[in-house]
C-alpha positions in Angstrom: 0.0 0.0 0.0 1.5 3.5 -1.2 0.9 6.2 1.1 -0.1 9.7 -0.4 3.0 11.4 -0.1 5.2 8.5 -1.8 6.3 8.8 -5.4 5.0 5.9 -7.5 6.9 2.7 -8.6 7.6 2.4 -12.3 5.3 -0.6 -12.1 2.8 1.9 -11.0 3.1 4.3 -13.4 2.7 1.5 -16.2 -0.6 0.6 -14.7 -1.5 4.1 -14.9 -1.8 3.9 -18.6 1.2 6.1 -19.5 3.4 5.4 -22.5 6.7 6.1 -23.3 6.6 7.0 -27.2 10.2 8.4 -27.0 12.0 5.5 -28.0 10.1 5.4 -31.6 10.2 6.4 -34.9 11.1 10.2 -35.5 8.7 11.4 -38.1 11.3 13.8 -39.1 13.6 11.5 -40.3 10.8 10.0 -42.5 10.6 10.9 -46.2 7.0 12.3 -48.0 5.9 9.8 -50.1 5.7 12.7 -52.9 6.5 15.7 -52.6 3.5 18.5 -53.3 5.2 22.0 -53.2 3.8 22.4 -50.1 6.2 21.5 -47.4 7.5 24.5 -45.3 10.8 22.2 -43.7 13.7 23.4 -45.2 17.3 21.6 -45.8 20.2 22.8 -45.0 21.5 26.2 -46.9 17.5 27.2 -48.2 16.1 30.4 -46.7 12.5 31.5 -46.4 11.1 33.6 -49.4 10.7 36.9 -48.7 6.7 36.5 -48.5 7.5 34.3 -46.0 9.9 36.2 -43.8 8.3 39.4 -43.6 4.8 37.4 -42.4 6.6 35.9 -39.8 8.7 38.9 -39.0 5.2 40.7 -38.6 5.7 42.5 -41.6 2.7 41.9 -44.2 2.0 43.2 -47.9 -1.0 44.8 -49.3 -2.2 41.0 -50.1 -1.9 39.3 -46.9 -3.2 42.3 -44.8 -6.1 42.7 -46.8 -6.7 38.7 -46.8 -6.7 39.3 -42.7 -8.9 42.2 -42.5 -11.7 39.9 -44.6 -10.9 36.6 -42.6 -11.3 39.0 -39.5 -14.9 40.6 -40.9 -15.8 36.8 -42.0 -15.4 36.0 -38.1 -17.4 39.1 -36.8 -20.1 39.4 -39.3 -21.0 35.7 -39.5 -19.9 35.0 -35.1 -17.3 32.4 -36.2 -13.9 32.3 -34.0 -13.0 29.1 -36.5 -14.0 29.4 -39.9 -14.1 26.4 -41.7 -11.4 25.9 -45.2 -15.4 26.1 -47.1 -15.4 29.5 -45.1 -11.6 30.4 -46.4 -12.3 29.5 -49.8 -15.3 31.8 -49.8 -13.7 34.7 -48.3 -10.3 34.4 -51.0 -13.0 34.0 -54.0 -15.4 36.9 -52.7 -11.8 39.1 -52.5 -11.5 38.5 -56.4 -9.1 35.5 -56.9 -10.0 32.8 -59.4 -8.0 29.8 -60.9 -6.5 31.5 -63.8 -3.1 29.4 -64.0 -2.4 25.7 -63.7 -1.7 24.7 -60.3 2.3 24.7 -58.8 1.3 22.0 -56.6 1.6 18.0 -56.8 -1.6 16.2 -55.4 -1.6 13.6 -57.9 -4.2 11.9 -59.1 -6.5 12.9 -56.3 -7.8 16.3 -57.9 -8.2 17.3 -61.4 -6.8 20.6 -62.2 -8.8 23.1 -64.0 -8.5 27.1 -65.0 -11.1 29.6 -65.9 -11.2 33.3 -67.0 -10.3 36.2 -65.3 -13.7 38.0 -65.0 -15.3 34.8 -63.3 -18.4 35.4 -61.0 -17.6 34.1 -57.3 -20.1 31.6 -57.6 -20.4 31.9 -53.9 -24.2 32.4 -52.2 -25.9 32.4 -55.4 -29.0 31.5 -53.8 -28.3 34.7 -50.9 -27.5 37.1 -53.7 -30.9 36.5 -56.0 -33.1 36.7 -52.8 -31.2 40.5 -52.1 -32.4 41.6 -55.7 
């Protein structure tokens, strides 16, 4: 019997449920299976992007302030702290980007790539936008 000011056995502390996952694979030593263009870990000798190091530096452009300032509206207008990637996507296409270029990304066979014109409606809240007229 343990009294309450004694420090557990390491028999105890197995019982307990805890596990010791230090001792297994490091998932940084582990290679992607393909790369996509999208991981952010760097080797040895690459530097961050400019875009990059500012943003981090607290420094932001014209394009990622303005991207904040709608994420933040998004939020207050709709009472969302966590707006979903549906939510995201909606914001970036109601600030005027569409898919004008072929993607720089690799995500295989998994999604079809596809392009359209400049001037593209949002095709966001079609249903919200003919009720307002």
């Amino acid at each position: 019997m343990t009294k309450h000011n004694e420090t557990p056995s390491p028999q105890d502390a197995k019982s307990d449920g805890v596990i010791d996952r230090r001792g297994g694979i490091d998932r940084r030593d582990i290679e992607p299976a393909s790369p996509t263009n999208l991981e952010r870990r760097r080797g040895p000798g690459r530097r961050l992007t400019d875009f990059i190091k500012t943003a981090e530096e607290g420094e932001m452009n014209r394009e990622q302030y303005m991207f904040l300032l709608a994420i933040e509206a998004f939020k207050r207008v709709n009472q969302k702290a966590f707006p979903s990637w549906t939510d995201v996507l909606e914001v970036v296409r109601k600030l005027g980007y569409r898919k004008t270029m072929p993607t720089e990304l690799n995500l295989g066979s998994r999604a079809q790539d596809w392009t359209e014109r400049p001037d593209a409606d949002s095709a966001v809240n079609k249903e919200a936008q003919g009720s307002e007229e």
